[in-house]
N, C-alpha and C positions, 0 to 999 in steps of 0.2 A: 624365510617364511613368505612365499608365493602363491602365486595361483595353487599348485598339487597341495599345499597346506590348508587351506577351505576351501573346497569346491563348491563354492555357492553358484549356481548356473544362471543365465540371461537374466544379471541382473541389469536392471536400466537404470539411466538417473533419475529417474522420479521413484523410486523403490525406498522404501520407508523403513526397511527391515533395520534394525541396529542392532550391530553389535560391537557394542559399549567399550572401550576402554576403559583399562582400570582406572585411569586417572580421573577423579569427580574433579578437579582444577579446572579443565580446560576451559576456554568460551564453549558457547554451542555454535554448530557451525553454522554458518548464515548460506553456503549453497547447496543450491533441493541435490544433494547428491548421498541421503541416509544416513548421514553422520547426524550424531548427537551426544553432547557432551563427552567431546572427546577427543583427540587431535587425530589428525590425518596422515600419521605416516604409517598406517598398519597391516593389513593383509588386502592385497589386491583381490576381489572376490571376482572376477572374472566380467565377461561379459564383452561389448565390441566397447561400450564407455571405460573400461578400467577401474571401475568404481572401487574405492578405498572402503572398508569396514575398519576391521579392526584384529590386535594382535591376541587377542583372549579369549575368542570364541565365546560371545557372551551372547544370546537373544534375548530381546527385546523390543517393543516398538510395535508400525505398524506395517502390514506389508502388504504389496498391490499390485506385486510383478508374480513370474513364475518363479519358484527356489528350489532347491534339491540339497539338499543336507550333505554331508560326508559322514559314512558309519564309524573311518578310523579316529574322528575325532569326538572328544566328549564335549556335549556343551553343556554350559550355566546358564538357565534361564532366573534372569535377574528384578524380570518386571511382567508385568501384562505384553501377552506376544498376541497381534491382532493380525487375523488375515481376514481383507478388507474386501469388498466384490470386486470382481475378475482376478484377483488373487491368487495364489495356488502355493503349498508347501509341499514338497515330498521327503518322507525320510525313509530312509531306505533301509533293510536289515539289518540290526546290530548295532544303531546309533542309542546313543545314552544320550538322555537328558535332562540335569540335578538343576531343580528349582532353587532358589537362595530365597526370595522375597517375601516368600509367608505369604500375606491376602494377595499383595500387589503381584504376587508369582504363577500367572497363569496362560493356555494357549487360549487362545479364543476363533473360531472361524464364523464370520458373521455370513446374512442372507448375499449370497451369488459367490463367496469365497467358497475355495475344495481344500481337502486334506485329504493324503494320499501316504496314510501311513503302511509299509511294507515288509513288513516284520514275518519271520518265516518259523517255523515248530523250531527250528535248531538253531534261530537267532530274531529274538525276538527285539522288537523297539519298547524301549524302557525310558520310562518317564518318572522320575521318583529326585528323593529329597539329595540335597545337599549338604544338610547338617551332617555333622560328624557323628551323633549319637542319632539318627532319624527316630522321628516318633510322628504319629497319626495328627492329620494338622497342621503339617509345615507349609505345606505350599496350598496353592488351588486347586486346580485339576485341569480337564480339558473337556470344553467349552464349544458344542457346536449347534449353530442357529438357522434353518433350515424354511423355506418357503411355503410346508406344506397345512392343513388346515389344523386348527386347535377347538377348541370350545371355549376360548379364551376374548375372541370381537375377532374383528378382519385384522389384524396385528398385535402384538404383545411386546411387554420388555423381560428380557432374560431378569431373573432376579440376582444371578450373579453377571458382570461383564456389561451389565445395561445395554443389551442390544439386542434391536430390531429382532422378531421369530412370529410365525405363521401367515397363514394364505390363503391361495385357493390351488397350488401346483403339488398335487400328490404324489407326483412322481418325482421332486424336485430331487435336486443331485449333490449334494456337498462333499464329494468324494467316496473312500473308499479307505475303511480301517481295517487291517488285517495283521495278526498277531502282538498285541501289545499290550503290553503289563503298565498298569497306573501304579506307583507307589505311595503312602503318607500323604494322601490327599485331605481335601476339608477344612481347608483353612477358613476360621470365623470369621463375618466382618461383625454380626450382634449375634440374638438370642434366633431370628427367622432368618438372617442369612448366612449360611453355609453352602461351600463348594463341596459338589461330588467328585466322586472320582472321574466318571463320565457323565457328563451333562447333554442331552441330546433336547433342543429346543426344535419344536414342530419341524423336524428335520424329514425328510420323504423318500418315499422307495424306491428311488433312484439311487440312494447311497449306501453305502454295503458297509455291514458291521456286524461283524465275528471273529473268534478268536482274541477277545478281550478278558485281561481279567483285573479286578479292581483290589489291591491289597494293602490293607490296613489304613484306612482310609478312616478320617475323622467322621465324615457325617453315611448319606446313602454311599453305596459300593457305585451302580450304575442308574440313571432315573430318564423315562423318556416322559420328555412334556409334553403330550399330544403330536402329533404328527404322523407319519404313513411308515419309518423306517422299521426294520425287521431285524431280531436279533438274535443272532443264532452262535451256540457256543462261547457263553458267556458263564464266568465266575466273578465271584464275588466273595472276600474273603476277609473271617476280623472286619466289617465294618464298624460303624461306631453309634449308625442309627439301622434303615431297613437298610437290605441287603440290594435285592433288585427290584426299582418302583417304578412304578406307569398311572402316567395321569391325565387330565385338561383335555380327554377326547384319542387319545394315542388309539392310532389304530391300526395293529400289525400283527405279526407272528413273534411267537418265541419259543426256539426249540435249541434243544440242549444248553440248559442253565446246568451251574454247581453251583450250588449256595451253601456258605456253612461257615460258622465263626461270627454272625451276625449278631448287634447288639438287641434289636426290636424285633422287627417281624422279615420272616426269611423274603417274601413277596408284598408289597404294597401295593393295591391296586386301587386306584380312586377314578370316580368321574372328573371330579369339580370342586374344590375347598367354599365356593360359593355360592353355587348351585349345585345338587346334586343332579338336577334334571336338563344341564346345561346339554345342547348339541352339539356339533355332532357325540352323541355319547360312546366311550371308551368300548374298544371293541378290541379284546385283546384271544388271541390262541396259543396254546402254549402247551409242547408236548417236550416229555423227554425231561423231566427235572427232577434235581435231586435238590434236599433241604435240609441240611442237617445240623440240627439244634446244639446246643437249648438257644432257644428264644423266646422272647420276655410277651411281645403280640402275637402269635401266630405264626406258623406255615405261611399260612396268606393270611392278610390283613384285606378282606373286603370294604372299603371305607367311599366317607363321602358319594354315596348314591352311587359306585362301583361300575357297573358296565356290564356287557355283556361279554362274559365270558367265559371260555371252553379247555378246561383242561384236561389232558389226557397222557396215561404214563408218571405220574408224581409219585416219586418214592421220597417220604417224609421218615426220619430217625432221629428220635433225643426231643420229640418234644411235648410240651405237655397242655396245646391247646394245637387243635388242626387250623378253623376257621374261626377269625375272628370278625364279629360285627358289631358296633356300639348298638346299644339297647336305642339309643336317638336317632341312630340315620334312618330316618322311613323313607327316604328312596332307595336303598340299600336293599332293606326288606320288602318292598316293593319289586324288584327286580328280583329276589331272592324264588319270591309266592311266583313268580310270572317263568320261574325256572330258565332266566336269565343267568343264572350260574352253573354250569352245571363241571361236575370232577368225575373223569373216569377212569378205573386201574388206579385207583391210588391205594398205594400199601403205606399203613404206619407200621415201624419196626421201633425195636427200643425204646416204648415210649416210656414218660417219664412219670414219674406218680404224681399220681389226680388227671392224667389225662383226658381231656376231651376233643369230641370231635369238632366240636363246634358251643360256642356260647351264642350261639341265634336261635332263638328262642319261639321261631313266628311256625305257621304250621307246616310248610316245607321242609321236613327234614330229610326227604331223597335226593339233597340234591351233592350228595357224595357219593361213589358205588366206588367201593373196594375191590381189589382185587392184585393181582401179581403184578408186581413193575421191578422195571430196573432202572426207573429214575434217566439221569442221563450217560447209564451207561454202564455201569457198576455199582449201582444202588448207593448206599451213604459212601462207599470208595471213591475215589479220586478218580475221573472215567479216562480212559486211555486214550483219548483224546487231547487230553493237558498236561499229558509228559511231556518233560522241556522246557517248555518256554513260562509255564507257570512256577508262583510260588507260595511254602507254606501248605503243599498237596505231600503226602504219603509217593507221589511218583511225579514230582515237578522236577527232577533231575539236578535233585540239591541232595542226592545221597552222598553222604560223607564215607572217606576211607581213612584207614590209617597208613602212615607210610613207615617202614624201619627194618635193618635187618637188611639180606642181601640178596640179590638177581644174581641166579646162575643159568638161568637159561633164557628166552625171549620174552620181556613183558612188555606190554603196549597199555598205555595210559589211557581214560578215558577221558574226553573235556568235559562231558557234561556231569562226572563226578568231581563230589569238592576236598579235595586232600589234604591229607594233615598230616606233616610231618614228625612225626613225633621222637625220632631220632635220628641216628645214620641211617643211612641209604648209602649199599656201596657196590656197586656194579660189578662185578667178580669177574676175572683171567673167563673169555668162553663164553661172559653175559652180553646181551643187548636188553638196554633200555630204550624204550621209543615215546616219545613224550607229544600228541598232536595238539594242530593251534588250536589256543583258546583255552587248554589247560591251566588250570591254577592252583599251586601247591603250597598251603600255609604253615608254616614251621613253627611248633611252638615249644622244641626242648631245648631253648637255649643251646650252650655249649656243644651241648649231643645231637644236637640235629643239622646236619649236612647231607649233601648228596655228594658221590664218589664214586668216580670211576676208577678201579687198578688197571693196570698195564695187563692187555688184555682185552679188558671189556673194553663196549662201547655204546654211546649214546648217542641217540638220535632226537633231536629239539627239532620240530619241523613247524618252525610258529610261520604265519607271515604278519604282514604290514598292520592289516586289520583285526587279527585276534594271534597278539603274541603267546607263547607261554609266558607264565609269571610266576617267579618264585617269591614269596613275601614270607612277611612275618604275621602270624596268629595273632597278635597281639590286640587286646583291644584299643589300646592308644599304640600305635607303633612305634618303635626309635628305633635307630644304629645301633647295631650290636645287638637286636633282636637273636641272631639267632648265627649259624656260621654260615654256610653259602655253598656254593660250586668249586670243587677241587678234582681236576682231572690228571692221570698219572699216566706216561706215557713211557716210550721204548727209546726215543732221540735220544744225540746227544745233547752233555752237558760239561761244563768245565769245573762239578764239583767231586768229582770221582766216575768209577763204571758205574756205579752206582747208587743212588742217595735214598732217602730218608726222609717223606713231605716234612713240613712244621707240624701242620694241621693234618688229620686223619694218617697218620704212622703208616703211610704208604709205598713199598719202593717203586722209583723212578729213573727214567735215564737207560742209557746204552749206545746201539751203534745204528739204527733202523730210523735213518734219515727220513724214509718216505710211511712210518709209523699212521696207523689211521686209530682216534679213539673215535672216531663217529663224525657227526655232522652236527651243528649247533648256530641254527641261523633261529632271528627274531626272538631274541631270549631280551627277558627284564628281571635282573635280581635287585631286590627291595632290602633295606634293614639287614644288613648281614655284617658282618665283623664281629660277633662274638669273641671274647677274649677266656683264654686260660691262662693267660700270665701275661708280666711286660715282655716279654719278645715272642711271644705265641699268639698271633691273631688270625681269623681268616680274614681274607679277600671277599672281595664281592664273585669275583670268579677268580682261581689261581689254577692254574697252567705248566705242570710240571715235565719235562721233557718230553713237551708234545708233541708229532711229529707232524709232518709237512702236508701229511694224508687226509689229515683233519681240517674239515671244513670249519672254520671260526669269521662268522661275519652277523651284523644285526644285532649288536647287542648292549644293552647297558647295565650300567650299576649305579642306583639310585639310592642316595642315604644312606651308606656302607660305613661300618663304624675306624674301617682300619683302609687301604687299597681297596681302589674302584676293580682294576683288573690287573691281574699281574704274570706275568710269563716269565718261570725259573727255567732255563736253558732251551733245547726243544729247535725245532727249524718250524715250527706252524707259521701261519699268515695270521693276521687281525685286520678285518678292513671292515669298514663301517663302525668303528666303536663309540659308545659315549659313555661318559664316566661323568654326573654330576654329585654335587655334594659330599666327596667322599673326607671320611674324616683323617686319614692321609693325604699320600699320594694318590693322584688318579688314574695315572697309567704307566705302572714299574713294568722294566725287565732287567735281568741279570743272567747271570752263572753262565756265558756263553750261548745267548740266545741268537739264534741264524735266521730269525725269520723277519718278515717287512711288513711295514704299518701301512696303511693307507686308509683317509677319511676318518680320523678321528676327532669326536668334539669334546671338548673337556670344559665344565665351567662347576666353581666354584667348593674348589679341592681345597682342605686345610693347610697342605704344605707343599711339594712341587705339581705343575703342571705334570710333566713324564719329568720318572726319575730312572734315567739309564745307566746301570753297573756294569762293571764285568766279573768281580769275586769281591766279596766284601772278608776273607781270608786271604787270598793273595791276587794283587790288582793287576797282575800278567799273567793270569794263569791262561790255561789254552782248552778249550779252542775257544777264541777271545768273543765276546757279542759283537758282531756282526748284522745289521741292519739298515734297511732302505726306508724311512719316512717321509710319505709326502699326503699333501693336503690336510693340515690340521690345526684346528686351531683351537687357540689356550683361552679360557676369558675367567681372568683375575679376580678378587685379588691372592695371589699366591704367594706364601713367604721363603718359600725355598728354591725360586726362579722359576719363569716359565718351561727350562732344562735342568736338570740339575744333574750335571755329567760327574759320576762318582763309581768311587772304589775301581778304580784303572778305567772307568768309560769303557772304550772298546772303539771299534771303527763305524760310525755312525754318519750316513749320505742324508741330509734332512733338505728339504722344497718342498715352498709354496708352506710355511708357515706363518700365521696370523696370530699377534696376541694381544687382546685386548686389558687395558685397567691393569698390569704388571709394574713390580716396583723393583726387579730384578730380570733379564734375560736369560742367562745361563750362568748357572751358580758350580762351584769349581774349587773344590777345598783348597785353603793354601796345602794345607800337609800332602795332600794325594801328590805324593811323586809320578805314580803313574798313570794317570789321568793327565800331566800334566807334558808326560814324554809324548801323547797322543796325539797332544794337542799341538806341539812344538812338529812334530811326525805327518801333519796336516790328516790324522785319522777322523780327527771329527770336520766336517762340512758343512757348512746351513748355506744354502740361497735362497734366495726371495722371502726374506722374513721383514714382518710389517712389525712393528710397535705401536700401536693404533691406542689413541687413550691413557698414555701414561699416565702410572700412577704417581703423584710426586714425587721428585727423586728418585726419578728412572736411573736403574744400571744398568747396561746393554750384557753388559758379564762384569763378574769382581776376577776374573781371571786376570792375570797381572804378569805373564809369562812373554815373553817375546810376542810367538805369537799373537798376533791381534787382527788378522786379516782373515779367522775362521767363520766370520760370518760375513753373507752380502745383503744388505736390504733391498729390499724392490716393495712394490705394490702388489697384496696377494688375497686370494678369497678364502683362503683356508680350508674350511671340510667343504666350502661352498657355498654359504653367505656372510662369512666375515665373522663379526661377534655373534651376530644370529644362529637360530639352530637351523642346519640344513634341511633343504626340499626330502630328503631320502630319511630323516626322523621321525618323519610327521606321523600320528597316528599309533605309535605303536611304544612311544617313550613317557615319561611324564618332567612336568617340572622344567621344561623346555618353553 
């Protein structure tokens, strides 16, 4: 876990940024070098200092240098995250960010600090909860404080975040937000303080903000508190109070809003909560909106002596009051008579019964003109503008598929659909399947739900680093054994006949087509799989049945697997880059005469052997014998059935540059196996450079007990490539690491 594991850029030693280890024990550090409560042996975040953060990807703190995020990793934000003046954070497309902290959980960018969020239609920056069950409420939001003028005095204090906002600098610049979804914002501190989703304090038009959408959000969706910035292409969804507000003098544009799911009033527009005649007065324009109810105030909510404002294009649906004005606000109605308000092209659709246009009472009542609109964009529809990156829209590109049944000719997956497994899936003699990154496939028939390939077909997994594909489990609490997993059948051979039989998906496998291709299968994550039909019938996280050499198998893990992480029955494929954590077996079997070579495997925290390598669990000489080259790998404990556990005839196995960490066994070796044991005396098995790093009490290096004893040589080794740690080449695309 190095520098390519958090790319946090120029960071210096006065940079305040933390991120936190897990550990709440440690002292706090006493040098200015960003640490806090936490020890210092954790992720080098780069920089010409070498400045140490931390191993958990945690933000919080306060920050005062330049930063750039990494999109492959996700972060926890665990506190108030402050970017301080001359500050600057960038997140770049596709980075996740799960608040844990509830009030204390928020970003904040104070007066002279930038954010430079960079979120794109097909990969948006997401900020949302943590909790396991998310609900409206959990965390804060995001918090930005701006130079330019309010109706508030020559400066104010944010009412969340307590800091510093307005001026005299209307142009002022706090960055630059561009595609990013707010989640489960709004968390309470009392009964008047509540975080929005986006808070924009006299922030100016120099900083660019579009392509935001605020969803299910405890209090307002998005609210500007006076200042000059401009808002364009903005939603707001399930809020929990108004939808989108503007107040304290804001003075800017706003074109293409969606509003809709709001608890109060779709628009809130005010001067001044304590003057209404306060200066500079609220000067807002706003074209291109759609509103769609029910809501409880109004379309717009004219309030608190209101402003002058110009709307045009408003398509309002489902509601059953247009414009709302208190009977009390006489600046309100003052601005009202002085046609200080004025709406044009506004169409109501669907409205609700008792509809009005207006509860304003005073003698102005033209200052509505109806007519045709399309709102922003598709009238109460979801406007084609916030396909993708939006969510909880009719076309936010959370259409769900089902999956089951069989490919006999070419299908290509979509990523930005959300799949559901709901049985087999079995790629047919003549099918291609092609699966792109970022796809995500949830399985929820138990037993019956796998994906398969027969000998024949072929699959194509083309995840990378940054958006693997991911096979999971539907579940709404997940476990092991959710569901069955990955099972590919091939044409190689094997040493259980010409031909066999899978366990799992009754598929034949095997033969004589050494250089056999079922596809390619790089950056895969399979989740919860080991479904069981019986004690000897489980799947794999992924199993590998007479795969051939042709096939591309690298980048890939099984995480939480109820039975084998990965397992390869006979076949001459390669496996390189593998990780297998949690599995509730073994975490990386092969058998039945498998010919192919391992390279960069990381294994941690398998129920019972590290790799468990056979040759016929029917006859332990049978031919053609497993056959394999292992090197770079490393094992971390604790394991009960050795970090090897060479069984049912072994086979002829070359292993270097193994590393095993927390082991209470090395290489485990039946007395009974006669021939496992002729292999062993035969010098067929081999280890050099194996470390035993951390023994677990009552280390065995082997209970093999045979002559032999000079089949292993220790040295000093890195294993997949940093020891017990997870490798540089996992980052980003595994979990649980």
């Amino acid at each position: 876990m190095k520098k390519n594991y958090l790319k946090l850029l120029t960071l210096a030693a006065t940079t305040a940024l933390v991120m936190s280890c897990s550990k709440d024990d440690g002292p706090a550090s006493t040098a200015n070098d960003g640490i806090q409560n936490g020890d210092e042996t954790g992720i080098d975040c780069g920089g010409s200092t070498g400045v140490v953060c931390s191993q958990n990807n945690v933000l919080s703190g306060k920050l005062s240098n330049d930063i750039t995020l990494d999109p492959s990793i996700e972060y926890s934000l665990t506190g108030a995250l402050i970017i301080e003046d001359q500050g600057s954070l960038t997140i770049p497309a596709g980075t996740v960010i799960k608040a844990t902290g509830s009030t204390s959980s928020y970003i904040a960018v104070a007066q002279g600090g930038k954010i430079f969020i960079n979120g794109t239609a097909d990969n948006p920056v997401v900020m949302t909860s943590g909790a396991a069950n998310p609900t409206a409420g959990d965390w804060g939001g995001l918090v930005v404080c701006g130079k330019a003028p309010t109706n508030l005095g020559a400066t104010a204090t944010s009412e969340v975040g307590d800091l510093t906002y307005g001026g005299t600098l209307a142009n002022d610049n706090s960055g630059s937000i561009r595609y990013l979804r707010i989640e489960y914002t709004g968390a309470t501190f009392n009964s008047s303080k509540e975080f929005n989703g986006l808070s924009l304090f006299g922030v100016g038009s120099g900083t660019t903000v579009e392509y935001v959408q605020s969803y299910n959000g405890g209090d307002d969706g998005i609210e500007f508190f006076g200042g000059t910035v401009n808002g364009r292409y903005l939603v707001s969804t399930n809020s929990g109070d108004d939808s989108i507000d503007f107040a304290d003098g804001w003075t800017g544009t706003g074109e293409f809003w969606y509003i809709s799911g709001g608890a109060k009033a779709g628009i809130e527009g005010s001067n001044n909560g304590d003057n209404g005649n306060a200066t500079p007065v609220t000067q807002a324009t706003l074209k291109n909106i759609s509103i769609v109810g029910p809501v409880t105030e109004g379309a717009l909510y004219y309030k608190e002596g209101g402003g002058s404002f110009n709307l045009d294009n408003v398509y309002i649906s489902g509601v059953d009051l247009g414009v709302k004005v208190k009977s009390t606000d006489a600046e309100a109605a003052a601005r009202i008579e002085a046609n200080a308000l004025t709406m044009t092209n506004v169409q109501f659709s669907n409205v609700a019964e008792g509809f009005a246009y207006t509860d304003y009472n005073g003698s102005n009542q033209n200052f509505i003109q109806e007519g045709s609109a399309i709102g922003a964009g598709n009238g109460a529809a979801a406007p084609d503008w916030t396909a993708g990156w939006t969510r909880g829209l009719d076309n936010s590109g959370t259409t769900t598929e089902k999956l089951n049944g069989e490919v006999s000719g070419n299908v290509t997956l979509d990523a930005s659909i959300a799949y559901e497994l709901t049985g087999a899936y079995v790629v047919k003699d003549g099918g291609k399947l092609t699966i792109p990154a970022g796809t995500t496939i949830k399985a929820t028939g138990g037993t019956s739900a796998y994906i398969a390939v027969a000998q024949g077909g072929q699959i194509f997994i083309n995840g990378s680093a940054s958006k693997p594909v991911v096979m999971t489990s539907g579940a709404a609490i997940p476990a092991a054994g959710d569901w069955g997993g990955l099972v590919l059948c091939g044409k190689a051979p094997t040493n259980v006949g010409a031909t066999a039989t899978s366990e799992v998906a009754d598929l034949t496998y095997g033969g004589t087509l050494v250089d056999d291709s079922s596809g390619s299968i790089e950056y895969l994550r399979v989740e919860y799989t080991g479904a069981t039909f019986n004690s000897s019938k489980e799947f794999n996280g992924v199993s590998l049945f007479g795969v051939g050499a042709g096939t591309t198998f690298q980048y890939v893990q099984s995480y939480n697997g109820g039975d084998d992480g990965i397992e390869f029955f006979g076949g001459t494929v390669n496996g390189k880059y593998l990780v297998s954590v949690n599995s509730g077996d073994d975490s990386i079997d092969f058998a039945d005469g498998w010919a192919g070579n391992g390279d960069f495997w990381y294994i941690a925290g398998g129920a019972k052997a590290g790799i468990e390598g056979s040759n016929n669990g029917d006859n332990g000489a049978a031919t053609p014998m497993t056959t394999t080259t292992l090197s770079n790998i490393s094992i971390v404990g604790p394991v009960t059935e050795g970090a090897l556990y060479f069984k049912e005839g072994g086979g002829k196995f070359t292993i270097d540059n193994l590393y095993t960490h927390g082991v209470n066994l090395g290489v485990k070796v039946k007395s009974t196996d006669t021939h496992a044991a002729a292999r062993i005396e035969a010098n067929d098995l081999k280890i050099t450079n194996v470390q035993f790093d951390a023994p677990a009490t009552g280390l065995t290096k082997t209970d093999y007990s045979g002559d032999n004893q000079a089949f292993f040589t220790e040295g000093t080794t890195s294993g997949a490539g940093n020891g017990a740690d997870a490798p540089d080449w996992a980052a980003g695309w595994t979990v649980g690491l």
